[in-house]
mmCIF file of the N, C-alpha and C atoms, coordinates in Angstrom:
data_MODEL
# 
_entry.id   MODEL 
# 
loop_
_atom_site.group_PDB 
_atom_site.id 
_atom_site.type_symbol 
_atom_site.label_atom_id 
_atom_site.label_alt_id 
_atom_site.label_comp_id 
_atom_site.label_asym_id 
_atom_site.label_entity_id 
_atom_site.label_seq_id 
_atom_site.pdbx_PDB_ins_code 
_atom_site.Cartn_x 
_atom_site.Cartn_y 
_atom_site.Cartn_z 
_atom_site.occupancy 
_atom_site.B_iso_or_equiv 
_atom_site.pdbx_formal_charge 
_atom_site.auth_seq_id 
_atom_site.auth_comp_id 
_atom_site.auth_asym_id 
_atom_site.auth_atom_id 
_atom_site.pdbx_PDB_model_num 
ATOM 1   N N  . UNK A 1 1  ? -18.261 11.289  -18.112 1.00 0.00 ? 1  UNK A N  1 
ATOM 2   C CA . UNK A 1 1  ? -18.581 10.784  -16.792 1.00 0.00 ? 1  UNK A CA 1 
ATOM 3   C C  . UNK A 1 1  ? -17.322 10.312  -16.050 1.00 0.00 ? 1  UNK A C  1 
ATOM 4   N N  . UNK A 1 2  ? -16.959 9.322   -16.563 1.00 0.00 ? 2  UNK A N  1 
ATOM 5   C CA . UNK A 1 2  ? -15.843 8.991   -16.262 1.00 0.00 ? 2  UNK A CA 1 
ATOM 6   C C  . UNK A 1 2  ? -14.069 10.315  -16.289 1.00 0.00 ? 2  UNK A C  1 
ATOM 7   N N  . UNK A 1 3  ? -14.589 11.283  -16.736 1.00 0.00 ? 3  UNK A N  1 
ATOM 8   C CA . UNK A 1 3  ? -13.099 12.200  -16.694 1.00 0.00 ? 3  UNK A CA 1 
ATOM 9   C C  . UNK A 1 3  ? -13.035 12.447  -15.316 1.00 0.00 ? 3  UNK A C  1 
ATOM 10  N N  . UNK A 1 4  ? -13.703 13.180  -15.063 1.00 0.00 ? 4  UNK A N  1 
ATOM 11  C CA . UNK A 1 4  ? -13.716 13.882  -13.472 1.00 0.00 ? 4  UNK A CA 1 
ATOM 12  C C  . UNK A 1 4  ? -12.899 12.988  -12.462 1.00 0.00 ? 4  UNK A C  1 
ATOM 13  N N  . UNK A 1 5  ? -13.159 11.608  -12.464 1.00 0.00 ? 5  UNK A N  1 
ATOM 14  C CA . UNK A 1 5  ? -12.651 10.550  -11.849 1.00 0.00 ? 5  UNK A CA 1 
ATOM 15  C C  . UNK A 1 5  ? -11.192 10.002  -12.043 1.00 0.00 ? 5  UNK A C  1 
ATOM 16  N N  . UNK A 1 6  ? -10.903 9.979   -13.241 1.00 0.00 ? 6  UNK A N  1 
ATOM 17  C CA . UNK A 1 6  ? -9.447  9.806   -14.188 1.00 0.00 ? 6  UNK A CA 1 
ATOM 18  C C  . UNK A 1 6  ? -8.785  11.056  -13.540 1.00 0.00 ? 6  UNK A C  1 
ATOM 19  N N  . UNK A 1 7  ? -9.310  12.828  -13.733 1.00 0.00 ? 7  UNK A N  1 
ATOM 20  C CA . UNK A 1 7  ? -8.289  13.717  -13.210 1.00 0.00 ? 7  UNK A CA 1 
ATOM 21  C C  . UNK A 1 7  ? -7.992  13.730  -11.749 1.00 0.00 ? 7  UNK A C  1 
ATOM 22  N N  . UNK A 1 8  ? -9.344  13.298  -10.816 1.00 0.00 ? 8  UNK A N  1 
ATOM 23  C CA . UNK A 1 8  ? -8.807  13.230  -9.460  1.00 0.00 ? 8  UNK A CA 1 
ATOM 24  C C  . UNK A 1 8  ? -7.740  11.901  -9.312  1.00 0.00 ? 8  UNK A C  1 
ATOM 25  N N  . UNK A 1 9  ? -8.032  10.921  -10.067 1.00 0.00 ? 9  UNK A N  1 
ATOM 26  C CA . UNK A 1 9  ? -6.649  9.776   -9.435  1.00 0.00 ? 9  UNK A CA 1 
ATOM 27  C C  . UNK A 1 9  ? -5.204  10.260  -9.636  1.00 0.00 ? 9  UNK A C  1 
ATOM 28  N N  . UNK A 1 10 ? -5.589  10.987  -11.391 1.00 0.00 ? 10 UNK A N  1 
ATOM 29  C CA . UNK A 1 10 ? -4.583  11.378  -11.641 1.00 0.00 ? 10 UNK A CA 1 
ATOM 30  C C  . UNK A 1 10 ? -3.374  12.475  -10.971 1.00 0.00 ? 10 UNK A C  1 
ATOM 31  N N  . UNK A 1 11 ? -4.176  13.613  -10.237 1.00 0.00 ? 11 UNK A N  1 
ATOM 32  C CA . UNK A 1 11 ? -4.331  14.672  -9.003  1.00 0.00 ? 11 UNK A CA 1 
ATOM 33  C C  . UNK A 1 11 ? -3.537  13.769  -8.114  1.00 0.00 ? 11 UNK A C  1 
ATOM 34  N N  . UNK A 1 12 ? -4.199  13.245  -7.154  1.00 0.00 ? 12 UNK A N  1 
ATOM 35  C CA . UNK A 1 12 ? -3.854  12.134  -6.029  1.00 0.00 ? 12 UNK A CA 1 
ATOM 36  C C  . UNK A 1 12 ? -2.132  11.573  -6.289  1.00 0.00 ? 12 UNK A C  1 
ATOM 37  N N  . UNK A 1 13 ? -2.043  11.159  -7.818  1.00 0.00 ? 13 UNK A N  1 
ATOM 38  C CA . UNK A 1 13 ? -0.864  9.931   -7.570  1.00 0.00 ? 13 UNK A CA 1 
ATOM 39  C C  . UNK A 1 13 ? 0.312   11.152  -8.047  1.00 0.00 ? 13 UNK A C  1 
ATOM 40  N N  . UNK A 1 14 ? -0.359  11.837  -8.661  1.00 0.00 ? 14 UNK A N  1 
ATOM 41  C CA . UNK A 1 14 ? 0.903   13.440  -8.756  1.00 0.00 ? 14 UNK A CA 1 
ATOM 42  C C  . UNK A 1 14 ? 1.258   14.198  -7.352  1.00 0.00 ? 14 UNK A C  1 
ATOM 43  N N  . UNK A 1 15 ? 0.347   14.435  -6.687  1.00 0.00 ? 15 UNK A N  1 
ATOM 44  C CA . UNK A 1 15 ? 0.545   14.813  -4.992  1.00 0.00 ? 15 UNK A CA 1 
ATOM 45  C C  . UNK A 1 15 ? 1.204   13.583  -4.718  1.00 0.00 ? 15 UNK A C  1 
ATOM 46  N N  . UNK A 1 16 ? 0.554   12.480  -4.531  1.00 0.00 ? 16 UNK A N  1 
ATOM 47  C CA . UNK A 1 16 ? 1.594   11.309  -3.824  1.00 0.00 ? 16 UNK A CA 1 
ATOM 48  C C  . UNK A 1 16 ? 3.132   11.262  -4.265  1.00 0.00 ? 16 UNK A C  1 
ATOM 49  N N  . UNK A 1 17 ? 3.799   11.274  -5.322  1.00 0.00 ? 17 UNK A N  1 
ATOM 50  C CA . UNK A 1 17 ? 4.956   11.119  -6.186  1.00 0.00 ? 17 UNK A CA 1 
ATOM 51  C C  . UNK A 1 17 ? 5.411   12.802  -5.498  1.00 0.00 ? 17 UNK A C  1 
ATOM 52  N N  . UNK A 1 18 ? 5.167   13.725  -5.520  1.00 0.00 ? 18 UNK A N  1 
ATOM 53  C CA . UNK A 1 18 ? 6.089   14.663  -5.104  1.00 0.00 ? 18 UNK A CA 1 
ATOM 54  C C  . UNK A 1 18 ? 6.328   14.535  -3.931  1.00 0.00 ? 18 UNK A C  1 
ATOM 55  N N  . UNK A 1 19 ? 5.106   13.874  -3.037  1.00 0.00 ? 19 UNK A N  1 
ATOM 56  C CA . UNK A 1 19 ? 5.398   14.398  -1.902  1.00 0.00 ? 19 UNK A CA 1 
ATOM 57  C C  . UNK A 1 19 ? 6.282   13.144  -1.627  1.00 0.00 ? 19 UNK A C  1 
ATOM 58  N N  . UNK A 1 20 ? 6.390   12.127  -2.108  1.00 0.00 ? 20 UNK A N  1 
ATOM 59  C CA . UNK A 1 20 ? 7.590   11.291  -1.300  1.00 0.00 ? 20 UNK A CA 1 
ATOM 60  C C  . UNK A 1 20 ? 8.905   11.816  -1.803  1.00 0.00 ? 20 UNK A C  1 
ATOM 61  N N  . UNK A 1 21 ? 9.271   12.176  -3.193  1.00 0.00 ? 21 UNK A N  1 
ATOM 62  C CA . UNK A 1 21 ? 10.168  12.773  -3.736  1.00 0.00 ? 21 UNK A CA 1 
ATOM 63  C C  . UNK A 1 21 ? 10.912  13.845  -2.293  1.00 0.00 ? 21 UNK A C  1 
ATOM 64  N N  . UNK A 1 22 ? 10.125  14.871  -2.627  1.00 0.00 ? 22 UNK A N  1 
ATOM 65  C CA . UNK A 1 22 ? 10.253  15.627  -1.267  1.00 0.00 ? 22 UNK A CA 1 
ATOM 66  C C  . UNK A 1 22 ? 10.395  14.960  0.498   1.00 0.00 ? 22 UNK A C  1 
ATOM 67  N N  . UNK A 1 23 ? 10.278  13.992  0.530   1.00 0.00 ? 23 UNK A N  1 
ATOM 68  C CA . UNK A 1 23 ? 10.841  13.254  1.779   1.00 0.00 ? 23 UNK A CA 1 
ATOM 69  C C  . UNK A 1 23 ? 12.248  12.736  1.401   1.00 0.00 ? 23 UNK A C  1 
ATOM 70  N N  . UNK A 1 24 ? 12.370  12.198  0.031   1.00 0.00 ? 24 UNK A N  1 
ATOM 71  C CA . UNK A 1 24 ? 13.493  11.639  -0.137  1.00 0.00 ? 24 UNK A CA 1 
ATOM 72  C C  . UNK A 1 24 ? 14.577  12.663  -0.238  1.00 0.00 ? 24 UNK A C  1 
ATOM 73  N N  . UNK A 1 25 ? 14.218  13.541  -0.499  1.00 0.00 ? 25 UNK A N  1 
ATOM 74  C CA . UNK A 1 25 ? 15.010  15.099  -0.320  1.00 0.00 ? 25 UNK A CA 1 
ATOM 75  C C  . UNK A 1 25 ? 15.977  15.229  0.505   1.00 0.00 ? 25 UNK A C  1 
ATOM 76  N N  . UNK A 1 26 ? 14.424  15.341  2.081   1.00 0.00 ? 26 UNK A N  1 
ATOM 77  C CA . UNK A 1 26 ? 14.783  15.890  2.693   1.00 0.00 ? 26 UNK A CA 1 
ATOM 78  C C  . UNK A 1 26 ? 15.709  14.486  3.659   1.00 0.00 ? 26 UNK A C  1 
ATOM 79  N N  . UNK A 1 27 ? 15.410  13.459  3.468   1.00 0.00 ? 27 UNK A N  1 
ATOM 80  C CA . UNK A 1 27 ? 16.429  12.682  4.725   1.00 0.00 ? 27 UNK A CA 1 
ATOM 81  C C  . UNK A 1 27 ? 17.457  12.315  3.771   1.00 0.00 ? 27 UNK A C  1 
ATOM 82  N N  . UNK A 1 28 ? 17.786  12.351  2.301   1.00 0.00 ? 28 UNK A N  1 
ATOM 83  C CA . UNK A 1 28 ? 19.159  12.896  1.897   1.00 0.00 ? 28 UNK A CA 1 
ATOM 84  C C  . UNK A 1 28 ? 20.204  14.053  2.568   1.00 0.00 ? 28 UNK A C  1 
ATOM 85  N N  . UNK A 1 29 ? 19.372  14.714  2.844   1.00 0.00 ? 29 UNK A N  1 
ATOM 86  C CA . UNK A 1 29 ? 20.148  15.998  3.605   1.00 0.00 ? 29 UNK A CA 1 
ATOM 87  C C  . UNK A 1 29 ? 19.889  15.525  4.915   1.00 0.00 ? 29 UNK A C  1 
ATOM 88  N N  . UNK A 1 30 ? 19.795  14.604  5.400   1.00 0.00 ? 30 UNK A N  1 
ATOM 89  C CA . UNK A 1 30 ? 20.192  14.715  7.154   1.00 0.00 ? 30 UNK A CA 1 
ATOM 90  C C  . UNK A 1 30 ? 21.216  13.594  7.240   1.00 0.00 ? 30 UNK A C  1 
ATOM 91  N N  . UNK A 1 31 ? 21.912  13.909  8.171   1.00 0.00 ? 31 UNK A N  1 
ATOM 92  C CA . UNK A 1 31 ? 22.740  12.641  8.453   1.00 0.00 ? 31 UNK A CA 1 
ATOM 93  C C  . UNK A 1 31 ? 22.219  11.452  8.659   1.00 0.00 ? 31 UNK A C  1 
ATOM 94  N N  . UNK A 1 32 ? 22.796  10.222  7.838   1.00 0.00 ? 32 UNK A N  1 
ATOM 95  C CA . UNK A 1 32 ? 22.279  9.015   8.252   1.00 0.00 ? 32 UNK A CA 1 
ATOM 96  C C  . UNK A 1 32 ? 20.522  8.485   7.126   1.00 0.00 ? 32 UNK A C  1 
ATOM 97  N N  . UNK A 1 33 ? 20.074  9.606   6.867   1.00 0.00 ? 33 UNK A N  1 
ATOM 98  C CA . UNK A 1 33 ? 18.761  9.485   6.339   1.00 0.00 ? 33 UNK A CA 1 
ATOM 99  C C  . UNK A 1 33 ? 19.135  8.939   4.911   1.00 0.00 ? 33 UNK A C  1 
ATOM 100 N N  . UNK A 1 34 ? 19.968  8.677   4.214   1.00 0.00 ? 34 UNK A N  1 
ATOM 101 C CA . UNK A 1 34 ? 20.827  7.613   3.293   1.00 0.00 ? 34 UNK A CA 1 
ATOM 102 C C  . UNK A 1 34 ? 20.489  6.362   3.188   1.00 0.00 ? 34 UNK A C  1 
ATOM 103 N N  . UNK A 1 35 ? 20.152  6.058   4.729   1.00 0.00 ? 35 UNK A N  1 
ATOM 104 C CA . UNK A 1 35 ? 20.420  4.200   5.348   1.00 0.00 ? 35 UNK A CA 1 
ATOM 105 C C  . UNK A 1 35 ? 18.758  4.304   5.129   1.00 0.00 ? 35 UNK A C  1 
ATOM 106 N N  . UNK A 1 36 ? 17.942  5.086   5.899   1.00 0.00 ? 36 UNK A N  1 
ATOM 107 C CA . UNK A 1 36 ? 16.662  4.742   5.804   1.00 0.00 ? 36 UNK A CA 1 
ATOM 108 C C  . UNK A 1 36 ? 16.014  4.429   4.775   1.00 0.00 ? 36 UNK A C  1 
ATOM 109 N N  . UNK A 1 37 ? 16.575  5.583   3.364   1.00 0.00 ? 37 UNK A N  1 
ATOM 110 C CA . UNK A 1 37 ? 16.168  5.352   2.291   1.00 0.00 ? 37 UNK A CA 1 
ATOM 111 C C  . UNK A 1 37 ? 16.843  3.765   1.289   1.00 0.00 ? 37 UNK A C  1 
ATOM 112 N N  . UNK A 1 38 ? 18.225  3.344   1.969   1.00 0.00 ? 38 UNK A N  1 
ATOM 113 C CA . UNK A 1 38 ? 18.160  1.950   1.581   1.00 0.00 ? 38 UNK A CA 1 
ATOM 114 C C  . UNK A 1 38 ? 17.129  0.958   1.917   1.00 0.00 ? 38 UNK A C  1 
ATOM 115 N N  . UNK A 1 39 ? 17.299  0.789   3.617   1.00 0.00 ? 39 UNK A N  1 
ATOM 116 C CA . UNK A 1 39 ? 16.367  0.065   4.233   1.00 0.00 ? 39 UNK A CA 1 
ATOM 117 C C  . UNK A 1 39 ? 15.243  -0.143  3.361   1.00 0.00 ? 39 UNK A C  1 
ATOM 118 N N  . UNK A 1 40 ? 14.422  1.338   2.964   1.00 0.00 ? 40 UNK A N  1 
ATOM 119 C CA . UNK A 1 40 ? 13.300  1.014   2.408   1.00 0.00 ? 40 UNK A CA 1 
ATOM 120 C C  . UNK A 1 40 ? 13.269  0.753   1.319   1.00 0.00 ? 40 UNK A C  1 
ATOM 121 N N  . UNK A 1 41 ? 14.520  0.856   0.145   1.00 0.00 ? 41 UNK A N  1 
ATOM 122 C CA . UNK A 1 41 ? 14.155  0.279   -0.877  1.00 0.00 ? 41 UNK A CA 1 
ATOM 123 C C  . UNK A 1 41 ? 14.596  -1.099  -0.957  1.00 0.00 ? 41 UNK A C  1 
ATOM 124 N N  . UNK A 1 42 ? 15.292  -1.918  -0.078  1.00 0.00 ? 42 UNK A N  1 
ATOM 125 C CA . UNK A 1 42 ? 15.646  -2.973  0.218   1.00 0.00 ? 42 UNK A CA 1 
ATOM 126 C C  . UNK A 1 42 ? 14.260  -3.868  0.712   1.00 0.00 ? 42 UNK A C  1 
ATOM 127 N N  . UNK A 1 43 ? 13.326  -3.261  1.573   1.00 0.00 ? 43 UNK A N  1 
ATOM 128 C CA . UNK A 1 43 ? 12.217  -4.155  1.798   1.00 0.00 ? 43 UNK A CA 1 
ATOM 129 C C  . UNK A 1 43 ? 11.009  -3.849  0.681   1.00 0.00 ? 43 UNK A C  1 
ATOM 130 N N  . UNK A 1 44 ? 11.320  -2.787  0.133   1.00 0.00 ? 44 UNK A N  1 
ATOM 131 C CA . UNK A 1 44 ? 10.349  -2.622  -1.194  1.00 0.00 ? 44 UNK A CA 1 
ATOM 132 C C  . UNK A 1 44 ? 10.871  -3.904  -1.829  1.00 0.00 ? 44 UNK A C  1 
ATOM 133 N N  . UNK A 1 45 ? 11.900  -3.931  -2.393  1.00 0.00 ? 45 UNK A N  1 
ATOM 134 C CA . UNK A 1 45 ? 12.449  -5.111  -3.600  1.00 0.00 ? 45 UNK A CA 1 
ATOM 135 C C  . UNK A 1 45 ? 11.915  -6.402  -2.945  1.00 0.00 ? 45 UNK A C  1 
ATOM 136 N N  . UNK A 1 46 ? 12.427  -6.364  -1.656  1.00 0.00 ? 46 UNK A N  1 
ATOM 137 C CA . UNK A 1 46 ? 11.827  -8.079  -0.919  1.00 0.00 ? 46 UNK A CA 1 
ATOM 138 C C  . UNK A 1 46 ? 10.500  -8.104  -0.864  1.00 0.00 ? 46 UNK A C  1 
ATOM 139 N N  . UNK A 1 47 ? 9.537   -6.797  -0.784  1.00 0.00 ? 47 UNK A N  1 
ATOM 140 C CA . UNK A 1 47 ? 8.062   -7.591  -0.773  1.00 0.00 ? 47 UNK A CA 1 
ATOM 141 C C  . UNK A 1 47 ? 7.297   -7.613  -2.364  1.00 0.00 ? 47 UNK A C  1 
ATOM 142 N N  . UNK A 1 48 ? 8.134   -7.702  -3.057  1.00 0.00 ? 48 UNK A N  1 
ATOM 143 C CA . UNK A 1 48 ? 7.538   -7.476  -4.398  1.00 0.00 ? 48 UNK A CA 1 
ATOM 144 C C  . UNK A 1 48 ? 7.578   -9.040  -4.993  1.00 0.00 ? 48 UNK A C  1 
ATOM 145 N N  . UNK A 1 49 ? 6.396   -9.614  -5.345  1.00 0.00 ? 49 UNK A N  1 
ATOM 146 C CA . UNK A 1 49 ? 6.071   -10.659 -6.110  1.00 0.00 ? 49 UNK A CA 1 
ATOM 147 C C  . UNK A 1 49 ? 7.386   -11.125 -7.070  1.00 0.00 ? 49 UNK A C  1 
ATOM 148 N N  . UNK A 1 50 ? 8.158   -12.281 -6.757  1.00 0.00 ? 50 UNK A N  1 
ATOM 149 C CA . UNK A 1 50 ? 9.216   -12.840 -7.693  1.00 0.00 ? 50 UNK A CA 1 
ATOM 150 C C  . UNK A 1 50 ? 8.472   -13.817 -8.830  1.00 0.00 ? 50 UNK A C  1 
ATOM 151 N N  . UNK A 1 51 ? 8.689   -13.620 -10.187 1.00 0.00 ? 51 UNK A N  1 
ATOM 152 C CA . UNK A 1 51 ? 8.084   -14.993 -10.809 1.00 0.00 ? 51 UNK A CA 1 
ATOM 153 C C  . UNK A 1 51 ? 9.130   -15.996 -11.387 1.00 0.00 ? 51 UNK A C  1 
# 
């Protein structure tokens, strides 16, 4: 019962993971798209729960 449900999340977070991969790609290859990908891992780290 429960498989069907496990392979679609599983589906979902494998599409999700390439497809940002593949963004991170592609604004590697543009000028400047370097900074964006700091930016965002810079406010990733700041909104993440400190204990």
């Amino acid at each position: 019962m429960w498989g069907p449900l496990f392979g679609l999340a599983g589906m979902a977070t494998t599409r999700l993971t390439l497809w940002s991969l593949g963004l991170a790609v592609w604004l590697l290859r543009r000028p400047g798209g370097w900074a964006v990908l700091a930016v965002a891992a810079l406010v990733g780290v700041k909104l993440l729960p400190q204990k």
